[in-house]
PyMOL CGO cylinders between C-alpha atoms (Angstrom):
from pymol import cmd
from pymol.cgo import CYLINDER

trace = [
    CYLINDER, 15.51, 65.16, -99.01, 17.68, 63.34, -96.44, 0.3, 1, 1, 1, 1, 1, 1,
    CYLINDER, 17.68, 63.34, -96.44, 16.85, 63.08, -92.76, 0.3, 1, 1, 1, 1, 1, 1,
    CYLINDER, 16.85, 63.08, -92.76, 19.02, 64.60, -90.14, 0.3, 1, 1, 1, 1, 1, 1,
    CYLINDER, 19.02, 64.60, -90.14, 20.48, 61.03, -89.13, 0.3, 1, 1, 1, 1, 1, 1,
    CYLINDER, 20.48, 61.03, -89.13, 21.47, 60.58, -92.63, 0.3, 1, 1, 1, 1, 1, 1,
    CYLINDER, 21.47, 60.58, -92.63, 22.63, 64.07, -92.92, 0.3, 1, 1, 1, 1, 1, 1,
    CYLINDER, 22.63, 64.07, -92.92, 24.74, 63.91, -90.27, 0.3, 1, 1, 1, 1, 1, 1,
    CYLINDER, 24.74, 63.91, -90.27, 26.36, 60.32, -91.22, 0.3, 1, 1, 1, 1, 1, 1,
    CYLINDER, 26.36, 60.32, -91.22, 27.18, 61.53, -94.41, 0.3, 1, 1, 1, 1, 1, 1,
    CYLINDER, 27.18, 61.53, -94.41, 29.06, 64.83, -92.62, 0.3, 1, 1, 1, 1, 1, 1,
    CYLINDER, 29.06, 64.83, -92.62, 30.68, 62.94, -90.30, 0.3, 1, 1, 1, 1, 1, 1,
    CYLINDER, 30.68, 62.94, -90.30, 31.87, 59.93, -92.79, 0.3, 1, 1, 1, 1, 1, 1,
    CYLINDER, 31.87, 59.93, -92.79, 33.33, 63.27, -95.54, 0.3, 1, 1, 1, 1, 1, 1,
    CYLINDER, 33.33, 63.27, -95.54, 34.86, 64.94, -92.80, 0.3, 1, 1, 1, 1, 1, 1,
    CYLINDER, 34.86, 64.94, -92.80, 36.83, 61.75, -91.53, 0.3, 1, 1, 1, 1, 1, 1,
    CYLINDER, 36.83, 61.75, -91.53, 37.74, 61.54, -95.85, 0.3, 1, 1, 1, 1, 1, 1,
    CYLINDER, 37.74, 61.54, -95.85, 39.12, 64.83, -95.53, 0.3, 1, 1, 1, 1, 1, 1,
    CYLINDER, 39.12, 64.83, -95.53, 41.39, 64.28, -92.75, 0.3, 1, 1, 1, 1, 1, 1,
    CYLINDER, 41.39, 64.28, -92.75, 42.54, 61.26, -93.77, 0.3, 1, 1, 1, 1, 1, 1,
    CYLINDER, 42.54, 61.26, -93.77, 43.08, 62.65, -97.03, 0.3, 1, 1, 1, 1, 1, 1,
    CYLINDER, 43.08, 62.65, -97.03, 44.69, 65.97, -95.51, 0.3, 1, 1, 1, 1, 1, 1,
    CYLINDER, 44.69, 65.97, -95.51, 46.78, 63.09, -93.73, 0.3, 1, 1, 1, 1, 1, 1,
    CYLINDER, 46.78, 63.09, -93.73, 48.08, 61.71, -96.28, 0.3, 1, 1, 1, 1, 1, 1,
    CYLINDER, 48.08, 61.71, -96.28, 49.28, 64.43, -98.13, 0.3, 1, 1, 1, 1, 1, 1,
    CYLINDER, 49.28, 64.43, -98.13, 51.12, 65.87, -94.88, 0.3, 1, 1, 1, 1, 1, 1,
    CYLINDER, 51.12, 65.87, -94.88, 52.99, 62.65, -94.60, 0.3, 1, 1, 1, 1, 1, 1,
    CYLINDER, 52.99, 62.65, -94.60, 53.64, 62.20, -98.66, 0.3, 1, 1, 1, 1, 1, 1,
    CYLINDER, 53.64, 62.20, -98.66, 55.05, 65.79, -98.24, 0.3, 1, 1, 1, 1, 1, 1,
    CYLINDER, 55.05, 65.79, -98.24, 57.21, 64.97, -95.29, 0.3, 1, 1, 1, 1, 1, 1,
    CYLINDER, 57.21, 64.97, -95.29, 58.78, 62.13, -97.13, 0.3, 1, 1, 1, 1, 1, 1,
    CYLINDER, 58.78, 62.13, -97.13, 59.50, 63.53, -100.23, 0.3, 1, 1, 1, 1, 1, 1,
    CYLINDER, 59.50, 63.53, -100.23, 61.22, 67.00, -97.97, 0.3, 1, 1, 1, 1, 1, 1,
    CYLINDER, 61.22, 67.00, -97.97, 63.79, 64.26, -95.70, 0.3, 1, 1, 1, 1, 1, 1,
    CYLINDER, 63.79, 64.26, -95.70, 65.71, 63.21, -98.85, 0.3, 1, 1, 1, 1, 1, 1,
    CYLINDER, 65.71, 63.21, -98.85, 65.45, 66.97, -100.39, 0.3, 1, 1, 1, 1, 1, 1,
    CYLINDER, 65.45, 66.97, -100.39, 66.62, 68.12, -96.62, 0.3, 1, 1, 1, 1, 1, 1,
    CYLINDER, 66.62, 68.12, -96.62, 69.67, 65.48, -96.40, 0.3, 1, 1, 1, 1, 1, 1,
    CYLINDER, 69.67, 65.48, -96.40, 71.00, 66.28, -100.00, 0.3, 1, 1, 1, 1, 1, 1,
    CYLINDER, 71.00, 66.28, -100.00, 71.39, 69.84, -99.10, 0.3, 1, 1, 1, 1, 1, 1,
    CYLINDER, 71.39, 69.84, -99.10, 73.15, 68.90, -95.68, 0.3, 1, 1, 1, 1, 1, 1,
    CYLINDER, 73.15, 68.90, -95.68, 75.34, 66.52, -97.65, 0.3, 1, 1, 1, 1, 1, 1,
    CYLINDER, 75.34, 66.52, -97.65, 76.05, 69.63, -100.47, 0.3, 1, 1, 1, 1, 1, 1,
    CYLINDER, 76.05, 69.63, -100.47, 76.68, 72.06, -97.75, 0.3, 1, 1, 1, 1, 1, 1,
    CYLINDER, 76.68, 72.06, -97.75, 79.10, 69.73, -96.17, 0.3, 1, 1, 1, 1, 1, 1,
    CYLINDER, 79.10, 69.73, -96.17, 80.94, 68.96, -99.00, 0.3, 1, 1, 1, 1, 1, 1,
    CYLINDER, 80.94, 68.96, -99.00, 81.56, 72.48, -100.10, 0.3, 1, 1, 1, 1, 1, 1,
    CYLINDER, 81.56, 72.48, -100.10, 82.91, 72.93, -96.68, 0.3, 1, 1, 1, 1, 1, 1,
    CYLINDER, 82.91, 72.93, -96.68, 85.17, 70.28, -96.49, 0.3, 1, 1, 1, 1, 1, 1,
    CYLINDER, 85.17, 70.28, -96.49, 86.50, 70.97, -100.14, 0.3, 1, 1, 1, 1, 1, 1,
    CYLINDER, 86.50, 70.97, -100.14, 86.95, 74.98, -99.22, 0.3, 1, 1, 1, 1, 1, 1,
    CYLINDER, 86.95, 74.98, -99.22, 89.10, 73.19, -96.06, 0.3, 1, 1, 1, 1, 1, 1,
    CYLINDER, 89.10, 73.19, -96.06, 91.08, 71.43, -98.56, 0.3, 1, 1, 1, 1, 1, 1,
    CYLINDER, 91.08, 71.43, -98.56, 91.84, 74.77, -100.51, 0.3, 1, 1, 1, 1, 1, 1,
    CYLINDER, 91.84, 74.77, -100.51, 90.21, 72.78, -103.58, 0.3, 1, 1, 1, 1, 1, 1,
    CYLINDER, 90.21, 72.78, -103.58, 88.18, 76.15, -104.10, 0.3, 1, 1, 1, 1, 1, 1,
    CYLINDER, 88.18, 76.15, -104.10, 89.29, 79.45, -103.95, 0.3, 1, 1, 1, 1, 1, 1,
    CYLINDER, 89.29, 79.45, -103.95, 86.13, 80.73, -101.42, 0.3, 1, 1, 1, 1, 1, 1,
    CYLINDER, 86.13, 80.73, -101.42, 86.17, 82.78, -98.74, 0.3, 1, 1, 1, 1, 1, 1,
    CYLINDER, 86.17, 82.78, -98.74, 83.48, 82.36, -96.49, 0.3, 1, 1, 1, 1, 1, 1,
]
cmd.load_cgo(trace, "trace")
């Protein structure tokens, strides 16, 4: 059986893991949803600018 100090150390050091960890995966996530984001904006845009040029028959 551990003693409280010990106890405690090993919390602390598991719970600073998990937020680094949690960290991490918030920032992987982030950079993986900019491109994702920008290719949209860049579709979007280009649909609109062809629909200006009458390449498409849309009506939006």
């Amino acid at each position: 059986m551990q003693s409280k100090p010990a106890k405690r150390e090993n919390q602390e050091y598991f719970a600073a893991w998990d937020k680094k960890i949690e960290r991490t995966w918030t920032r992987m996530l982030a950079d993986m949803a900019i491109p994702i984001v920008i290719f949209i904006m860049l579709n979007i845009f280009t649909i609109a600018i062809l629909v200006k040029l009458n390449v498409y028959d849309l009506n939006f």
